[in-house]
C-alpha positions in Angstrom: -57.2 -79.4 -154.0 -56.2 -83.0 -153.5 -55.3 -83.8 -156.8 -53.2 -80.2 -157.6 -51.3 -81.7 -154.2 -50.4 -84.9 -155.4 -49.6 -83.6 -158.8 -47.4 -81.3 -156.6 -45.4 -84.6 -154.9 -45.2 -86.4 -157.6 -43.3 -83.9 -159.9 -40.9 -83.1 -156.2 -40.6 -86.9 -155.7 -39.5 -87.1 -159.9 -36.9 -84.7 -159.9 -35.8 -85.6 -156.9 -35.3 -88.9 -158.0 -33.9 -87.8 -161.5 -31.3 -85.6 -159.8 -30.4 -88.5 -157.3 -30.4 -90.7 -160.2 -28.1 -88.2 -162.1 -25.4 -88.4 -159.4 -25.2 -91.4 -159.2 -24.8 -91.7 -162.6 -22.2 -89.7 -162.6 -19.8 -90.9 -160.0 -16.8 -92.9 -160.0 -18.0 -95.9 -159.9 -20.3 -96.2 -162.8 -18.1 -93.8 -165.0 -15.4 -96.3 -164.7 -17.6 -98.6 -166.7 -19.0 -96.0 -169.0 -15.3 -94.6 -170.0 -15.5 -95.3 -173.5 -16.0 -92.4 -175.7 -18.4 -94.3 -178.0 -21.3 -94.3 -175.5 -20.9 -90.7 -175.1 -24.0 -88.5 -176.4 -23.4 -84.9 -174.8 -27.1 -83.8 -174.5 -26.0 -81.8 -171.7 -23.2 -82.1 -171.8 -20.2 -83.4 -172.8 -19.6 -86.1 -169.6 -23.8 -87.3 -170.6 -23.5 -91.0 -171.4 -26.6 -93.6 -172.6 -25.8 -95.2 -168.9 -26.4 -91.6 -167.1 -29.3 -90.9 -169.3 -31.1 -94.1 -168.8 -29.9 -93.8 -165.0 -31.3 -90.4 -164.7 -34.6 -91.3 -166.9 -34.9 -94.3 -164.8 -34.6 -92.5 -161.2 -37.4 -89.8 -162.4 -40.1 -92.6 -163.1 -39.1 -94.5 -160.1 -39.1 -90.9 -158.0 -42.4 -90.0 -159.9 -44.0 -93.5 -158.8 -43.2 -93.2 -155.5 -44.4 -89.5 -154.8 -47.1 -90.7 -156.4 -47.9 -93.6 -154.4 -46.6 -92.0 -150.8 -48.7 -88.5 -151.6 -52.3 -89.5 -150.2 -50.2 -89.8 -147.0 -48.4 -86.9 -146.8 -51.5 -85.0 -148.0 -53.2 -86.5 -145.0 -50.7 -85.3 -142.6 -50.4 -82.2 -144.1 -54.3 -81.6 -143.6 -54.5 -82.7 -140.3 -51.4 -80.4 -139.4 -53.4 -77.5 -140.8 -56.3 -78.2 -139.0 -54.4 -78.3 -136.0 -52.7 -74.9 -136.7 -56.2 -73.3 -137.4 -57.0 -74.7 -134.3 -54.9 -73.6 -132.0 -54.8 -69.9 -133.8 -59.0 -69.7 -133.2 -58.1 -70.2 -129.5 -55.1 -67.6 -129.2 -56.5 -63.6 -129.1 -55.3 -61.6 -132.1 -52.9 -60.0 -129.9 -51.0 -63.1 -129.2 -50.9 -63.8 -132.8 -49.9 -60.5 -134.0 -47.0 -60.8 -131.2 -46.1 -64.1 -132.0 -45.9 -63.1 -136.2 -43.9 -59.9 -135.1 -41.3 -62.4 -132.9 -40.5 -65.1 -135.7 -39.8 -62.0 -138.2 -37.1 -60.8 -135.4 -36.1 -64.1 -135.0 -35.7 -64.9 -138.3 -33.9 -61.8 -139.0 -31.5 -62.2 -136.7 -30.6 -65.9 -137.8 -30.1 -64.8 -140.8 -27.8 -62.3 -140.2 -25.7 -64.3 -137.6 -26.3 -67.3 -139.3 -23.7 -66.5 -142.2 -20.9 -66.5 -140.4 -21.4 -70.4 -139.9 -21.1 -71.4 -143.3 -17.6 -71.3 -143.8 -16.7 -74.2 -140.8 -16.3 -78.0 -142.3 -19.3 -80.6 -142.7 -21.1 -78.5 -140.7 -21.2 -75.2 -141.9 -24.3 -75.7 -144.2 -26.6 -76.9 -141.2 -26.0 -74.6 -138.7 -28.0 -71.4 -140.2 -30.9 -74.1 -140.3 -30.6 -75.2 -136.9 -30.0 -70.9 -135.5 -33.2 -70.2 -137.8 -35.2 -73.0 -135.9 -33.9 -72.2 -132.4 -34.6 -68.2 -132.6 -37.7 -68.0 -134.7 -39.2 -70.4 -131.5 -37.5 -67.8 -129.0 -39.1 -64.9 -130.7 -42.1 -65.9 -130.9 -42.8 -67.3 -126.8 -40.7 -64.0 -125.5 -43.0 -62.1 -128.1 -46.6 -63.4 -126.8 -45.2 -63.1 -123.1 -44.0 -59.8 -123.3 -46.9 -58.8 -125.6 -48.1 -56.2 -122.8 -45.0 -54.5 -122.2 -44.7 -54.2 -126.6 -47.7 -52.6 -126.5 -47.2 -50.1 -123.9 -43.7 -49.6 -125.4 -45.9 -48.8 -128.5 -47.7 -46.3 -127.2 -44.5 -43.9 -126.9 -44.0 -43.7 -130.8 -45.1 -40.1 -132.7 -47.9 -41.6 -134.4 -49.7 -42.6 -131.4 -51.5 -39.0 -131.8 -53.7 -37.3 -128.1 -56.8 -38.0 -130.7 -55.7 -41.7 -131.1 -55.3 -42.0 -127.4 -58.6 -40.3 -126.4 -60.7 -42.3 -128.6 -58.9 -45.5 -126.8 -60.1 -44.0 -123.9 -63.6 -43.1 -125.4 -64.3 -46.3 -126.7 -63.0 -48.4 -123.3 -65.6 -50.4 -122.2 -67.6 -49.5 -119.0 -68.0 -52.4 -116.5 -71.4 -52.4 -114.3 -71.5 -55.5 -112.0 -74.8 -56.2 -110.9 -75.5 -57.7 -107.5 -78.6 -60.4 -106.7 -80.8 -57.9 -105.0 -80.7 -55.1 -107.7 -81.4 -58.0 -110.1 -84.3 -59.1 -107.8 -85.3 -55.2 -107.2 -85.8 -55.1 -111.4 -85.8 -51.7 -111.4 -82.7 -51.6 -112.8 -84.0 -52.8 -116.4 -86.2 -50.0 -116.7 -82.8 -47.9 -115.4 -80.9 -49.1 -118.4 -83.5 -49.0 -120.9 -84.0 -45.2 -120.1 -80.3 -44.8 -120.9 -79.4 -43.6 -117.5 -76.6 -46.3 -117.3 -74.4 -47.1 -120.1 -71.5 -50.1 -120.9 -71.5 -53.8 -120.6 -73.9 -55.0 -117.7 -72.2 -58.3 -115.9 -73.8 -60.6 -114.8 -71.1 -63.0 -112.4 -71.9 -66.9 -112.6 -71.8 -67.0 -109.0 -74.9 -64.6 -108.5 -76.6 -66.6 -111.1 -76.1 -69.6 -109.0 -77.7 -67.8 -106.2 -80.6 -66.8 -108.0 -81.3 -70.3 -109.2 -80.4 -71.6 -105.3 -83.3 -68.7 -104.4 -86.0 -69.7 -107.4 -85.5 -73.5 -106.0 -86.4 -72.4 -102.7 -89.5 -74.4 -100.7 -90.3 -71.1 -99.1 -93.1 -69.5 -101.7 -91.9 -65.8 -101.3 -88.5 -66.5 -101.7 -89.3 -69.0 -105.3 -90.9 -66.3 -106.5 -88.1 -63.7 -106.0 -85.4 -66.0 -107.3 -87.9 -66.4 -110.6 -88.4 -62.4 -110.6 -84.7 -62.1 -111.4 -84.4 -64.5 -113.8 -87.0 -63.2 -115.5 -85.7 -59.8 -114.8 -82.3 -61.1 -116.7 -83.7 -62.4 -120.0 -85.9 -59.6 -120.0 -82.8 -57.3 -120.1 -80.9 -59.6 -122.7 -83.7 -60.6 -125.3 -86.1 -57.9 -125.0 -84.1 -54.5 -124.0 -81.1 -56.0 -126.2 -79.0 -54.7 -123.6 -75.6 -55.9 -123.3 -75.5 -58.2 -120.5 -72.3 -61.0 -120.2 -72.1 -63.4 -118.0 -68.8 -63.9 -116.3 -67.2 -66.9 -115.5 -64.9 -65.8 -113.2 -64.7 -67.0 -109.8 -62.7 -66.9 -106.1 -62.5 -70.2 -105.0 -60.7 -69.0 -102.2 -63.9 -66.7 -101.3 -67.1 -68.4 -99.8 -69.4 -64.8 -99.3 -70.7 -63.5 -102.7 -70.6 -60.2 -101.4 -66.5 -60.6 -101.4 -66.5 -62.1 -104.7 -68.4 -59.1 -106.2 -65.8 -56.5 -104.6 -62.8 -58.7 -105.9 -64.8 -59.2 -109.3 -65.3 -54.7 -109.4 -61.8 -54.7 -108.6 -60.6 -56.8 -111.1 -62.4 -55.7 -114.1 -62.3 -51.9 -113.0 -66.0 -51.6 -113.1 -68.7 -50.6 -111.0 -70.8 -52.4 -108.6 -74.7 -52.1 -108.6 -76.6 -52.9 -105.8 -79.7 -52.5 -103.6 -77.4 -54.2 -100.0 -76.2 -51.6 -97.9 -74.0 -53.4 -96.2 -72.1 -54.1 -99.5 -72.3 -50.4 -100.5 -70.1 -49.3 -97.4 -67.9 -52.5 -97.6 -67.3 -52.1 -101.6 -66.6 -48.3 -100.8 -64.0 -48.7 -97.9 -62.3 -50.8 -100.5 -62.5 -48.6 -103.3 -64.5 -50.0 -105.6 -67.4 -46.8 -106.5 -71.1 -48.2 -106.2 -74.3 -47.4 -108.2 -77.2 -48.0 -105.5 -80.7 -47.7 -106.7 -82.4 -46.6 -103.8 -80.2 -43.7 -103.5 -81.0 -43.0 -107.5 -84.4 -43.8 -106.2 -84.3 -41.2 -103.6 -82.6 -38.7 -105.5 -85.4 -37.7 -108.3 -88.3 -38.3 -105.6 -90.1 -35.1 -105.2 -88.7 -33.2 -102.7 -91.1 -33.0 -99.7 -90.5 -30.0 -97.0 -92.0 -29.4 -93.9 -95.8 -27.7 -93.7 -96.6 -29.8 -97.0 -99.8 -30.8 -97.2 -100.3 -34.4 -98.8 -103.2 -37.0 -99.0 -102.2 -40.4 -97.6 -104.3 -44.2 -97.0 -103.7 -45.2 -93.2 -103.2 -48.8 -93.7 -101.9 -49.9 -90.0 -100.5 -48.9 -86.7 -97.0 -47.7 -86.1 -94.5 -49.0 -83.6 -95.2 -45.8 -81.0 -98.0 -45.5 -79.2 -101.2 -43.8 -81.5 -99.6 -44.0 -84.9 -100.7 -45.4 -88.3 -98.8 -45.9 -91.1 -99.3 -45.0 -95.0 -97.6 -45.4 -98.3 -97.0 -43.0 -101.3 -97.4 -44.7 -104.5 -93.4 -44.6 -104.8 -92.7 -46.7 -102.1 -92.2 -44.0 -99.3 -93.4 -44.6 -95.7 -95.6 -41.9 -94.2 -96.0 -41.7 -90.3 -98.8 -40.0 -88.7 -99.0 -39.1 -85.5 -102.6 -40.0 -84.2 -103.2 -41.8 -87.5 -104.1 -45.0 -85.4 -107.4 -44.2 -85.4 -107.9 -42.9 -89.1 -106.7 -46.7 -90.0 -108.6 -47.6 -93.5 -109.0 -43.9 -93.7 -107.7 -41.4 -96.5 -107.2 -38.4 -95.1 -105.4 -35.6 -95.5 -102.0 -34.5 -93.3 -99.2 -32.2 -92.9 -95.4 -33.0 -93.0 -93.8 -32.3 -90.2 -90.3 -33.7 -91.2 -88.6 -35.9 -93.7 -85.7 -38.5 -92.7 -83.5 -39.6 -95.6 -81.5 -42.5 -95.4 -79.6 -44.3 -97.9 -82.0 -47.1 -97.3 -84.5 -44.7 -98.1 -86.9 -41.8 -97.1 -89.0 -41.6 -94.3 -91.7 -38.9 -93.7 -93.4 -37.9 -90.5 -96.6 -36.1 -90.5 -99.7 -35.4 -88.7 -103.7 -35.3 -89.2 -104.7 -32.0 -91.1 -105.9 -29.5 -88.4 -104.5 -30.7 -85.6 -102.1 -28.7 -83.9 -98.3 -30.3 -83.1 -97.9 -30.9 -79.3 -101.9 -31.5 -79.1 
């Protein structure tokens, strides 16, 4: 490619050197040396001397010799120019450089069309097209990549931007869930998205990754091995689900609670924010910002337990009134028995008496099979 360049310079720099030659050859004061008719030749024609031909010949091979020697370092410049072009085209979105290629054209246009009536004024005329060309090819393209919103809004009012066109915009739109450090922690969530209960780009904010690391670094035992829980959590969602998980960079400096950043971050990216806090549920809410909690989802397809139930349940300790003992379901949910105190390290059977549901979760209260309520 280098040599087809230089090849390229050299001819440019011969004829231009030929055709310099030629006028010069050709003014006043060499044809007043030249006048006689027997050095005339008429090539070309009839004006042609031996002088102008040698002149001309002469001013190609200097021209030549000169491209030739100059072209390694205007090929050099010319590559490093590209190079920066591609450059700083990789870093621009496509829309800015669609916008941009749409301005010059305008631009251009328009300083061709204005520019003609220019070339009539003295010494001048000839330049100023060139100089209108360079001013409003810049202008169009900077008001083009500014205004590149409102151009594609303005788009959106022509006839070919069909209801099907702009439904399948809609379709295809990309659904933001923000996930929050304790539904990372919580990992239930993987198993969530793997079922295909939650669809659309998972985000992961840098700032609640910072927090997880600040937790896994922790000197306190429980809460190293939470923080390493939802980093495993994380790369178990990325590399082994293939979900699609992105991590954002953004961040509020002028925000020190995380809990603020993620309602700023669901604001900003129109998404919604997942989380186990319900603190940040009824904040996020009163701000607008629609929330995916887990225990709720959690709660929601647990069997539905009613009153007069009978159920089997392990007494593993005492409650906080007077006589009780506590027991778990294998799902998590807390079972009260009145009078269980003394069945503690028992399985036994009971009866539900009532079930309290929260959105922090479900609560049931129940009693020792065959004994009476009030007894």
């Amino acid at each position: 490619m280098d040599k087809i360049l230089r090849f390229v310079i050299t001819l440019l720099a011969a004829v231009s050197g030929l055709m310099t030659a030629k006028w010069l050859g050709t003014s006043s004061f060499l044809s007043s040396m030249v006048s006689g008719e027997f050095l005339k030749v008429g090539f070309v024609s009839s004006d042609d001397t031996i002088v102008t031909i040698l002149v001309a010949v002469f001013g190609g091979v200097a021209g030549g010799i000169i491209g030739y020697v100059l072209a390694p370092f205007f090929i050099k410049y010319l590559w490093q120019f590209t190079y920066w072009v591609e450059a700083r085209l990789n870093k621009m979105p496509v829309s800015d450089v669609i916008a941009g290629s749409i301005g010059l054209a305008v631009g251009l246009i328009i300083s061709n069309l204005i520019g003609s009536a220019f070339m009539h004024i003295p010494l001048i005329g000839s330049y100023v097209p060139g100089i209108i060309s360079i001013i409003l090819g810049y202008l169009g393209v900077n008001i083009a990549i500014h205004k590149r919103e409102e151009m594609i809004g303005l788009m959106a009012v022509f006839p070919w931007r069909t209801k099907e066109r702009q439904k399948e915009k809609i379709i295809t739109k990309p659904s933001y869930k923000i996930l929050d450090t304790s539904v990372i922690i919580d990992g239930r969530i993987a198993d969530i998205c793997k079922s295909g209960f939650v669809e659309g780009v998972l985000v992961v904010p840098m700032f609640v990754l910072e927090e997880l690391q600040h937790i896994s670094d922790s000197s306190d035992s429980l809460k190293r091995n939470r923080g390493r829980r939802g980093l495993d959590i994380l790369n178990r969602m990325q590399k082994e689900l293939g979900l699609h998980v992105e991590i954002s960079e953004q961040d509020f400096e002028d925000t020190a609670e995380v809990d603020a950043k993620l309602v700023k971050l669901a604001q900003l990216m129109k998404g919604k924010l997942v989380t186990n806090d319900y603190n940040l549920n009824k904040v996020a809410e009163l701000q607008g910002v629609t929330v995916l909690n887990i225990n709720e989802l959690s709660n929601s397809v647990k069997p539905v337990v009613l009153p007069g139930e009978e159920m089997v349940v392990h007494v593993v300790k005492d409650g906080k009134e007077l006589g009780q003992g506590v027991g778990y379901l294998d799902d998590g949910t807390m079972i009260v028995v009145d009078s269980g105190k003394k069945h503690m390290g028992d399985t036994i059977g009971v009866l539900v008496t009532s079930v309290l549901q929260t959105a922090a979760g479900r609560m049931i209260f129940a009693k020792p099979k065959g004994i009476e309520k009030g007894a």
